[in-house]
N, C-alpha and C positions, 0 to 999 in steps of 0.2 A: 439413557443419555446417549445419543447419538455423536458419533463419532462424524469429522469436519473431512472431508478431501479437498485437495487443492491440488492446483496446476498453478508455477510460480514460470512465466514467459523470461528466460534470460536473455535478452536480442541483441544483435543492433541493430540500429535505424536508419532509414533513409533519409539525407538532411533535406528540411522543409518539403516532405513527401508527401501530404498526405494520404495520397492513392496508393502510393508505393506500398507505402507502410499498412494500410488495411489491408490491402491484398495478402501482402506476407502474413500476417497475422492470422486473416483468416484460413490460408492453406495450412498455417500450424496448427491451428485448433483443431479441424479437421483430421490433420494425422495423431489427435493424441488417441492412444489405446484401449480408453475406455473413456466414460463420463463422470466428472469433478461437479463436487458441489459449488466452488467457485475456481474462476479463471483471473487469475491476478497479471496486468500487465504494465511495463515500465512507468516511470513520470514522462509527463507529456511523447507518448507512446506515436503519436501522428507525425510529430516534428523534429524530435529530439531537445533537449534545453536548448529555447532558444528565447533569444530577445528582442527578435523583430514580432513581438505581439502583432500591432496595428496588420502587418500584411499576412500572418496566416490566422488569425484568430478567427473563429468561426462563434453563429450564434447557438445556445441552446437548442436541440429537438430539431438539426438539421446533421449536416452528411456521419460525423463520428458519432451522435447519439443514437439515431437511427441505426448505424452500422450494428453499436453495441445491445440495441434490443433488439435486432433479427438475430447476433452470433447467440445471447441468452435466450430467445425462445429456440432457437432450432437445435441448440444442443441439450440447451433444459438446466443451464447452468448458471449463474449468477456471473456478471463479466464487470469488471473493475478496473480503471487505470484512468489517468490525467491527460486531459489535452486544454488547449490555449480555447479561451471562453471570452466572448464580447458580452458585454451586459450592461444596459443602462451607459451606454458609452465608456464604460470601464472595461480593464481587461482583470483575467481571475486565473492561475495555474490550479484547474477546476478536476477533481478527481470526480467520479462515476459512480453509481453502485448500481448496478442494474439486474434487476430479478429476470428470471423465466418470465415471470406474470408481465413483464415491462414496469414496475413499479420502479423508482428512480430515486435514489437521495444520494445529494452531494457533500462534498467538503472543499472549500477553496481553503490553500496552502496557507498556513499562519506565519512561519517564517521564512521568509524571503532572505536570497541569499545575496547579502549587500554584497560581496569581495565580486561579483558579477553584474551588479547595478539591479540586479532581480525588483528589486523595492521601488525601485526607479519605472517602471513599465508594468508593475502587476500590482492589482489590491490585495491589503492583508486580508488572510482568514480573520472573521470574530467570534467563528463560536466551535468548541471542539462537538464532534457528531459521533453518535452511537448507533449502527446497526444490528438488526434482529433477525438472524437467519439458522433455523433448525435447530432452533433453543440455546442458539450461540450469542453472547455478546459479545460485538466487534467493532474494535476501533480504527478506522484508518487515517492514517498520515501519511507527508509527503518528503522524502528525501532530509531537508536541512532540519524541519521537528526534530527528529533524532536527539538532535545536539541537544535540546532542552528539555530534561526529565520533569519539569514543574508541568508542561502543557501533555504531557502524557501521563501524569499518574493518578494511579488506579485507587481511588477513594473506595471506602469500608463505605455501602447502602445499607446494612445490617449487620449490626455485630453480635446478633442471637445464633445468626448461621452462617457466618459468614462471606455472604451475598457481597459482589462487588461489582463497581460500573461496568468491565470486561472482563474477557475470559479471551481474547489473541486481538492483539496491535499489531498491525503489517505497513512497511512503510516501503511505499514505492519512490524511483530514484535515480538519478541519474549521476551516481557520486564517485572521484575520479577515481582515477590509480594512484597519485600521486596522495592520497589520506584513505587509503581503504583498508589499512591498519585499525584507524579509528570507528570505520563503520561496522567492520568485525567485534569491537569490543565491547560498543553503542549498542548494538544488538542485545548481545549479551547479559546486558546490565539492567536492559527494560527489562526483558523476561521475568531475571531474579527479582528486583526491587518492586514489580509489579505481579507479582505471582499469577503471571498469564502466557504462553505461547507470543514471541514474538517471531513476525517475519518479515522477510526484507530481499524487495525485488528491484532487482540492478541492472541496467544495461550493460552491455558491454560495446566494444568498438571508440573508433575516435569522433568524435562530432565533429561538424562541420567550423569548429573554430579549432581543430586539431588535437583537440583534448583528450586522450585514452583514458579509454573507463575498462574495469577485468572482472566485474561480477560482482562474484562473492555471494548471490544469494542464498537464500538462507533461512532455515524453518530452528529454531531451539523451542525447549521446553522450559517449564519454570522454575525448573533447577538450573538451568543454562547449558542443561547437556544440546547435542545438535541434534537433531531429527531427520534433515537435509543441506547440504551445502557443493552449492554450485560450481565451483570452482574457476576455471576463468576462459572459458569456452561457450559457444550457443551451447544451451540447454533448454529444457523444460523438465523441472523437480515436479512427480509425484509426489505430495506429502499427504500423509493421513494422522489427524489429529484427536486426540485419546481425550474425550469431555469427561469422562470416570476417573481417569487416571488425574487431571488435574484438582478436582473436586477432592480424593482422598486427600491429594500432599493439601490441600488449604487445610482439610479440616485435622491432618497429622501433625501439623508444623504451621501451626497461625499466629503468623509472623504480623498478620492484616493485625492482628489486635493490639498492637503497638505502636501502632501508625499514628504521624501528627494530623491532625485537621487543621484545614487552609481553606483559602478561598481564591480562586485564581481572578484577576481582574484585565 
């Protein structure tokens, strides 16, 4: 069972930059220490939350996808993070997953954060997405998900062995200072309830509508202890994640076998 490395980017952004913003990005990659199995970086990582979709939205397989399959092949790492998506004349707060090999699978944001008109300029996510990397199953999310444990939990596939849909949910994010009490706790509480590795990658700085965001990113395990925690400064968290270690505690304390079964609609 192979053990997961990450690189969790805690920034901040340049508003409606997206040159700025790649640049910077790619000179931090660049200085990290060694090479990560994957590179996690903020929600809409290009622009910062923003709501003028229509003037920076870009398509598909142009300048940030591109950017993010040369940073994945040339450091050999998996590169991950949300930028503003045109599609079919709709707009998507559209996350990334991009391999070394340039293999691509997305996830557009399920909840939109109405108290900012989010829902009003972007289409809902409709389907949650699981990726497969180094014998890892991994869920990713985007910022406000958090808030709704029904669309992140972790369904029993096998209850002979335990086998479940993931094994780490990481929720990229742009979530303020003024509730980061909440995202601290939110964190936490997947982990437990979902007996997997949760983490959570947060900007910091104030966005271009003046809003301060302080971090807080953050690796736990699925007891809830922490792994990593960013605190409220630029960083970039090394984390290294124990696939053994999580596998004992399911099969020492399976909690999975008393789970309800649902169906999300």
């Amino acid at each position: 069972m192979e053990n997961l490395s990450l690189a969790l980017f805690q920034s901040d952004l340049h508003w409606h930059n997206r040159a700025a913003n790649l640049a910077m990005f790619e000179e931090k990659i660049w200085q990290l220490p060694k090479r990560v199995d994957v590179i996690i970086l903020p929600e809409m990582f290009t622009t910062g939350f923003s709501m003028d979709a229509e003037d920076h939205a870009e398509p598909m397989n142009l300048h940030s996808t591109k950017w993010m399959k040369q940073m994945a092949s040339q450091t050999g790492s998996v590169v991950t993070g949300s930028f503003i998506v045109q599609e079919n004349g709709k707009f998507f707060n559209r996350l990334l997953w991009v391999t070394p090999a340039g293999e691509i699978s997305h996830y557009n944001k399920r909840h939109l954060f109405g108290m900012a008109r989010e829902d009003r300029h972007y289409e809902k996510g409709q389907e949650r997405v699981f990726v497969e990397y180094k014998g890892w199953k991994i869920m990713p999310q985007i910022c406000y998900d958090l808030r709704f444990p029904v669309w992140s939990r972790n369904r029993v596939l096998d209850k002979e062995n335990g086998e479940m849909e993931y094994d780490l949910a990481f929720y990229i994010a742009s979530w303020p200072q003024v509730r980061v009490s909440a995202w601290d706790i939110l964190l936490k509480a997947r982990a437990v309830e979902n007996l997997c590795y949760t983490v959570g990658v947060n900007r910091i700085g104030k966005d271009g509508n003046g809003i301060p965001h302080t971090g807080h990113s953050a690796a736990y395990d699925f007891k809830g202890d922490t792994v990593a925690f960013g605190e409220e400064k630029e960083n970039i968290l090394l984390v290294e994640l124990d696939k053994q270690a999580l596998a004992a505690f399911r099969q020492k304390v399976p909690f999975w076998k008393d789970g309800d079964r649902f169906e999300l609609n």
